[in-house]
N, C-alpha and C positions, 0 to 999 in steps of 0.2 A: 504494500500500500504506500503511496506517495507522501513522504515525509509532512508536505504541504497540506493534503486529506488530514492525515492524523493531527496536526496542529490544530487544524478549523473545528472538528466535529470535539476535540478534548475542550476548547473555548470554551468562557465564563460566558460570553457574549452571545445571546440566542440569535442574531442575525446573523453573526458568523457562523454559529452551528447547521444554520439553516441553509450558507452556504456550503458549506461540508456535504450536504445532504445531495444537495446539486448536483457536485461533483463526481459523489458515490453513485448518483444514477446513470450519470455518462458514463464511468469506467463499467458500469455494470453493464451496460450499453454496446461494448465497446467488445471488440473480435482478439482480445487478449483472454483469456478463458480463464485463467486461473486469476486472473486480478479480477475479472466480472464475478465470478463466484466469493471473490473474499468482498465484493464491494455490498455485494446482497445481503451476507452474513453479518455487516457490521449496519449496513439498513435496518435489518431485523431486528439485532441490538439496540437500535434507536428508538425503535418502535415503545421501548419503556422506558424514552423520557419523560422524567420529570414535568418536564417544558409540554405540553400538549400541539402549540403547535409544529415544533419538532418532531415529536412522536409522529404527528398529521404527517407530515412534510414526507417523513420516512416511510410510514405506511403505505402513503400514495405513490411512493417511486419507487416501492417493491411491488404491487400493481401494476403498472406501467414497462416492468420489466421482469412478469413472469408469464411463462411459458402460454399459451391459449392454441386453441384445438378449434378449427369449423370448417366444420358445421361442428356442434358438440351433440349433434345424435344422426344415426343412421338407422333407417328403417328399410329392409330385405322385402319387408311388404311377405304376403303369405305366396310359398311356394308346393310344389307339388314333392312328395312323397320320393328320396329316391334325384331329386336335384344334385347338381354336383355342386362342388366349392364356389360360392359365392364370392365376388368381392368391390370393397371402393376405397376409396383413398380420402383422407384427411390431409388436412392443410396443417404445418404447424408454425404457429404466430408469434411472436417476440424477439428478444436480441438472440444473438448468436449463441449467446449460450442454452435457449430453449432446446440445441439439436444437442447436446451433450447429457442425453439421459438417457433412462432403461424402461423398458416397457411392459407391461406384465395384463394381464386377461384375465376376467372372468366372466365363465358364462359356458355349456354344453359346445364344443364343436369349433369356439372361438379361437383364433388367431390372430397374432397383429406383427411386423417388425417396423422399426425406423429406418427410409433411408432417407439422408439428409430434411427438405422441411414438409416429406412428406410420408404421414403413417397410412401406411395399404394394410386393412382390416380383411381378414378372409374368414368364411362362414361354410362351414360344411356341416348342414343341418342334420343333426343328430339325436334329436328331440321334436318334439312335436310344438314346444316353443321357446323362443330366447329372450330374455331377457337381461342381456351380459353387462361388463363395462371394461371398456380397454382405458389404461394409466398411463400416463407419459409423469413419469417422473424423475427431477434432477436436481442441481444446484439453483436450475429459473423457477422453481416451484413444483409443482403437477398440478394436472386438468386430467379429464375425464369426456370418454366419450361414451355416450349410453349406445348400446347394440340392440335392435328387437328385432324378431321376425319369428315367423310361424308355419308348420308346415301342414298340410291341408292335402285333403286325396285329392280333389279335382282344385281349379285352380277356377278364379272367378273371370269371368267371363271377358275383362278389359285386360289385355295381355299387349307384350310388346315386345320384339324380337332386336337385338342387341348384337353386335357382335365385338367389340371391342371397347374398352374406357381406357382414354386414352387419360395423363397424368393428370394433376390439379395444377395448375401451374402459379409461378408466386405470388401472382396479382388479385389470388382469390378467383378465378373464373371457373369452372369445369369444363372443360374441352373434353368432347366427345368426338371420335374419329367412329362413321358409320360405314360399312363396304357396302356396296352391291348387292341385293338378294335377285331372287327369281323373280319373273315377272308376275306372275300369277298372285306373289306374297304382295304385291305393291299397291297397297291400298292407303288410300287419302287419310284416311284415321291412324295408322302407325304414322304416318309422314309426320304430321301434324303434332303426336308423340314423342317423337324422335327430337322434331324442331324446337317441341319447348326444353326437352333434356339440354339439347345441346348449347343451352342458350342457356344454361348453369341455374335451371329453377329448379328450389328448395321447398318441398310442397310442406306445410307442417312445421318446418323449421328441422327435418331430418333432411340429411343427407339422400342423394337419388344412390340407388344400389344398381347392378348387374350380375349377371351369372356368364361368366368364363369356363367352358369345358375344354381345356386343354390335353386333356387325358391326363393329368400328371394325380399323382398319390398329394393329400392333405400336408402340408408341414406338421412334422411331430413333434417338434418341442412349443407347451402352452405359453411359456415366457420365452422373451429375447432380454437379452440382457448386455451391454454393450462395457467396454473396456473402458482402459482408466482415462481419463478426465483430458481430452488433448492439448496441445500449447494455445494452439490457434482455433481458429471455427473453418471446418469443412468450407471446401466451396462447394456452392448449388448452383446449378444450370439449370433454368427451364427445359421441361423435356415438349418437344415440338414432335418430334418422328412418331411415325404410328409404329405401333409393336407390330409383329406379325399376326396375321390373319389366324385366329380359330379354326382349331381342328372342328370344331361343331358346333352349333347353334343349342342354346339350351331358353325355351321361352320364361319369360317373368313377369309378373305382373308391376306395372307403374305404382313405385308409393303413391298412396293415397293419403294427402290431407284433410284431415276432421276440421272443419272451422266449428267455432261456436258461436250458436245466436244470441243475440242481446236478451231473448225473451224467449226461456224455456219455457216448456211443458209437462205436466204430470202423465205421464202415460200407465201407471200401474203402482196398486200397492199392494205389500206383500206383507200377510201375519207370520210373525216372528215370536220370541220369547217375552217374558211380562216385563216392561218395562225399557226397552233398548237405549244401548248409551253409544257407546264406540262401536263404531264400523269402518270396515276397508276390503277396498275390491281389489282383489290378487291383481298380480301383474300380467297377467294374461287378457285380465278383463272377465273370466270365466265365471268367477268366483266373490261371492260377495260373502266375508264374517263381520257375525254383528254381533257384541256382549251384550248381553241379558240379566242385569242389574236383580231383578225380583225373583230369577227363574234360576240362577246361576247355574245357568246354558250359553255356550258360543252358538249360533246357530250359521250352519252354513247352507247359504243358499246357491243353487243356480242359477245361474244367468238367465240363460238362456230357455229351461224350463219351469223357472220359477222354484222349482221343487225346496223341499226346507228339510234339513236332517240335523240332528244336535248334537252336541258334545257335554258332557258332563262337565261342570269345574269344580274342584275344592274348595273355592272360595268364590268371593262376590265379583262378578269380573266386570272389568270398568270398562278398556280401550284396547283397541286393536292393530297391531302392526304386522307385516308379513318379511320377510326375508327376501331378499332382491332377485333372488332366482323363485320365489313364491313356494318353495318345497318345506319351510317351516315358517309357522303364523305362532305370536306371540301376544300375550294378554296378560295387561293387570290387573292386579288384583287386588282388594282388601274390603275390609267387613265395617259397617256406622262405627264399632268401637277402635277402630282403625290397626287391628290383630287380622291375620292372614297376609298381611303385605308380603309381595311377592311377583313374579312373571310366570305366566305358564308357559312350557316350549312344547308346541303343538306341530304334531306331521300330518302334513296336510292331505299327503297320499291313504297314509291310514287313518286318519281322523282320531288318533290317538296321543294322550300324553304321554312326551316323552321323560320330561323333566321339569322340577319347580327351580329358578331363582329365588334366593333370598335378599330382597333387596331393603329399603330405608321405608319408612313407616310411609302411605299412602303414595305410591307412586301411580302415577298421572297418566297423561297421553305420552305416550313412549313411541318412537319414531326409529327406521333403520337410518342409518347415515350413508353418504356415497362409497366410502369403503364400507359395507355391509355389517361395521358393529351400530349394536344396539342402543340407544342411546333412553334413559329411564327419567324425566323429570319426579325429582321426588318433594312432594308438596311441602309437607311438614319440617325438613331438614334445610330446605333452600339451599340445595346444591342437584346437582343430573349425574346418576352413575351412569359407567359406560359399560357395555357386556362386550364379551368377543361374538361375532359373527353365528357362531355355532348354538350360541347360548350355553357355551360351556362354565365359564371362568369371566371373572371383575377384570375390566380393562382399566379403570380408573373413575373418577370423583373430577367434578367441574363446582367450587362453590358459585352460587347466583343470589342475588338477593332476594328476600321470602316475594312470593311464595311459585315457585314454578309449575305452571298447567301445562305446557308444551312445549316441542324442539320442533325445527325446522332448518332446511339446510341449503346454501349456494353453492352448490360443486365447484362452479368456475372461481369465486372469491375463499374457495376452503374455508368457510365460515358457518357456526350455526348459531342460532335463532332461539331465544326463549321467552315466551311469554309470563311474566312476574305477575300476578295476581294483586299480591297485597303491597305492591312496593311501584304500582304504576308504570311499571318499564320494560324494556327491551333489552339483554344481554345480548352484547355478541363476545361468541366465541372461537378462538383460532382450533379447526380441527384438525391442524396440523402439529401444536403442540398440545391441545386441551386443556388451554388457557384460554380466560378471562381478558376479554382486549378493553369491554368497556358497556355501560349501560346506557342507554336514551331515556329518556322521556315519551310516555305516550296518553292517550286518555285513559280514563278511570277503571280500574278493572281488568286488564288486557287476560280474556282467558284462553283466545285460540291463535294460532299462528302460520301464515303460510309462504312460502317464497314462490314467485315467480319460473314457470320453464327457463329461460332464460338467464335464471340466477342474478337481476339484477332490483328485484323489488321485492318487499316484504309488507304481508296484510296481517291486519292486526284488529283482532274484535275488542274493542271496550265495551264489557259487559252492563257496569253501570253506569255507563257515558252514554247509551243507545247510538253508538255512533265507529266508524273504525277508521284507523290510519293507512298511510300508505307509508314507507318507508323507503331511502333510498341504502340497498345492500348494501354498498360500498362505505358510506360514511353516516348512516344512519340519521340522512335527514329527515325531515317529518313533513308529509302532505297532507293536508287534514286538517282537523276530523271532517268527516263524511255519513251526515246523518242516515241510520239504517231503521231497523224494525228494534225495538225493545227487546231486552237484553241476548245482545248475539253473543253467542255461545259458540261460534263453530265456523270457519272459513276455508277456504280452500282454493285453487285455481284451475280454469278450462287447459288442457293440455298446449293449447295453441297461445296461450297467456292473455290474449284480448279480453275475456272475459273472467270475473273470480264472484267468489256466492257466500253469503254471510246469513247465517243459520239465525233465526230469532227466536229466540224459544217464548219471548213473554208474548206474543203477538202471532203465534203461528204460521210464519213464514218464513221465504228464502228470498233475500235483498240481492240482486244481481246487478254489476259494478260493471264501468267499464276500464279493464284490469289495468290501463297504465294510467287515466286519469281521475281512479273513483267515483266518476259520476254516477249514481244510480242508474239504470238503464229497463229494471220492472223489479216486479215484487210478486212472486208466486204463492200462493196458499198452499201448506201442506196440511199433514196429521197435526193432531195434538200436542202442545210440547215438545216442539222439534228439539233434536239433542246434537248429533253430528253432521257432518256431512264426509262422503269420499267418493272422487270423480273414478271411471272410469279410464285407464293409462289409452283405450283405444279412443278415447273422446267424444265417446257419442251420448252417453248417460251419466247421472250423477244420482247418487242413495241418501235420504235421508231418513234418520230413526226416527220416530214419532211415541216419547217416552208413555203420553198419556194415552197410545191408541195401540200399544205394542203391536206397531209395523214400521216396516220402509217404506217411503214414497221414491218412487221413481221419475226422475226428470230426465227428459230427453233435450241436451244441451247445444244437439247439433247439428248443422241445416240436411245433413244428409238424410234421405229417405231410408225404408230396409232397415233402422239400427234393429240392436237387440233390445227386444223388450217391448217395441212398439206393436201393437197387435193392433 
């Protein structure tokens, strides 16, 4: 580090440290790789000064010079049965030091490596659905890219035949190189397909996908993992030339984007157990659990045929979360005398428990995090334990000020989210050390909490404010209030982010926002005493519990016709 750096950033003088900060983000900036990386680490160290706006100053130019991933989701869209290795390629975004990491998978069938700023994602469906996440992590941070897709015997009816993807190139575009098919295949509707791919549209905010049959075997190692830390930054060349032509054409259907309308609909409700609090629809979309407060039953419902089958629990089960490959669903739990505290680890193939956590006296809405641990708001203690992923073993303890209802999470800012109850605020937390960065201010009550797709906004119910915030992720300013229904209990976001829904429990309805300005946009009437809410990941429905009518109302969120559920 430059004798001159260390001088400025040690100063008694906050203007000088402030220039110190400056300079650390240029050299972090900067295609010397071992000074970028010590420039970030002493950023990071800033980040707990005293000085706030230093700490700011710091904060904001470790932002500005970590790593980023876009599209940060790709969707494979549902294939047929028997597909071969799918793939696409991500951009990777920031200083030179962003390409100086390792990159690791999860998810059934996933693969990814880095070459220079661009990660090529492969899928060889293995499952009947995915749910994954590929990591790019380094000395620039990590980001995250979400992987979905599904596999299905027949394929639906809007298909489109591909025969090569050619790179991402560094400007952000996606250049598509298309060959020649048969004349007969030459129909106006593929063209038309074709033309909007290649013209680098992102339907949804995923990534467009294709399927390559090369005949070649899957890569067998699930992690790449890359050597030590170089002098300099790689050079990167735009890649311009088509690769060679496919041995074979394999057809795929076009992602399809879910938008959401301003102004849902109730299309079905469905009896459940006595009383419903927490619910959440698997990652599939298939599967919808709901806790059952009076009845102490999870009940699981299906989607698609409505059908309802129960689960026993030990104790009083509050709130629902599922594990990011959706193979274990988890629930908390505790009794009025606030005895039973606990999580239950439920397998969701056998609909059996596996195992009880033992965790802090009344814990809350409990949330997975984008690495897959557990994350346990515990009310009474005013701090969030962390589980491992498995729901094996205590990851760790985050104190928050009283009284925490819920976690929520920005991938892209590695930060989470808590809602304080009795202390009117907002925590945010670094989840990359699970530390405390700092709290806001919000209105009265804040009992539910939701982030943005996007990771760059946070909704916030004041319960006894009848009103909710907006938040901005990165430095937690405040838009708002934004008057809703009496006392909202429960928020959440449309997959597509335009739209988010704030549960009213004193006034029996859903206040529907429009997600990046808060404007109100309608107000739907559900059951009695509404209690939660959880959208569908496929984005066409949203569930709420109706504690005084023991059911779920179903709203249909999305302009598309055919969803599920719509009869």
């Amino acid at each position: 580090m430059p004798t001159q750096v260390l001088t400025e950033i040690d100063s008694s003088v906050r203007e000088t440290r402030l220039k110190g900060v400056g300079e650390l983000e240029r050299l972090a900036n900067g295609t010397d790789l071992a000074m970028a990386a010590a420039a970030r680490h002493t950023l990071m160290r800033l980040t707990q000064e005293d000085s706030r706006s230093v700490a700011a100053a710091a904060a904001a130019a470790l932002e500005r010079t970590t790593v980023r991933l876009v599209p940060d989701q790709i969707h494979f869209g549902q294939v047929s049965a028997g597909t071969p290795r799918l793939l696409a390629e991500v951009l990777v975004e920031g200083p030179p030091l962003a390409v100086a990491a390792a990159v690791t998978v999860s998810g059934p069938g996933l693969r990814a490596v880095l070459a220079g700023r661009r990660l090529r994602i492969a899928w060889l469906p293995a499952s009947d659905w995915l749910d994954g996440t590929v990591t790019v992590r380094g000395p620039a941070g990590w980001a995250d890219v979400r992987v979905t897709g599904q596999v299905a015997a027949t394929l639906p009816p809007s298909q489109v035949e591909i025969e090569e993807l050619a790179a991402v190139d560094d400007l952000g575009a996606t250049r598509m190189t298309v060959l020649s098919a048969p004349a007969k295949r030459r129909q106006a509707r593929g063209t038309v397909l074709l033309a909007a791919l290649a013209a680098g549209v992102l339907l949804g905010g995923a990534g467009v996908a294709v399927a390559l049959n090369r005949g070649e075997q899957p890569d067998p190692a699930p992690v790449v993992a890359f050597g030590p830390l170089p002098s300099t930054a790689p050079a990167t060349t735009p890649t311009t030339a088509a690769a060679p032509a496919p041995a074979g054409i394999v057809r795929v259907p076009l992602a399809q984007g879910v938008a959401s309308v301003a102004k849902p609909a109730v299309v079905g409700t469905i009896r459940v157990g006595a009383e419903p609090e927490g619910v959440m629809v698997s990652p599939d979309s298939r599967t919808v659990y709901v806790a059952n407060q009076n009845s102490r039953i999870l009940s699981v419902v299906d989607a698609a045929s409505r059908r309802v089958t129960t689960i026993r629990m030990r104790n009083t089960p509050r709130f629902v979360a599922t594990s990011r490959d959706g193979r274990l669903v988890f629930v908390s739990m505790y009794e009025k005398d606030m005895s039973g505290s606990g999580v239950a680890v439920v397998d969701a193939a056998s609909r059996k428990v596996l195992r009880h956590l033992s965790t802090g006296v009344q814990p809350f809405t409990l949330a997975v995090g984008p690495d897959g641990r557990i994350w346990v708001p515990i009310h009474s203690a005013g701090r969030v334990e962390i589980y491992s992923a498995d729901g094996h073993r205590a990851g760790g303890r985050v104190k928050v000020p009283p009284n925490p209802h819920a976690v929520a999470f920005s991938e892209r800012l590695g930060r989470a989210y808590t809602a304080n109850h009795e202390s009117n605020a907002v925590s945010i937390i670094d989840t990359r050390t699970d530390r405390l960065v700092k709290s806001v201010p919000v209105s009265k009550s804040p009992h539910s909490i939701a982030v943005s797709p996007d990771g760059r906004r946070v909704l916030v119910a004041g319960y006894d404010a009848n009103t909710a915030d907006l938040l901005d992720a990165a430095n937690g300013r405040r838009t708002g209030p934004f008057r809703v229904g009496k006392q909202p209990q429960s928020v959440a976001f449309a997959p597509d982010g335009e739209h988010a829904y704030v549960v009213n429990e004193g006034d029996d309805s859903v206040s529907v926002l429009n997600g990046r300005t808060g404007a109100v946009t309608a107000t739907v009437r559900v059951g009695g005493s509404p209690r939660t809410i959880s959208v569908s990941p496929d984005g066409r429905l949203a569930y709420v519990t109706n504690g005084a009518d023991n059911t779920i109302s179903m709203l249909r969120i999305s302009a598309q016709a055919g969803d599920r559920g719509q009869r």
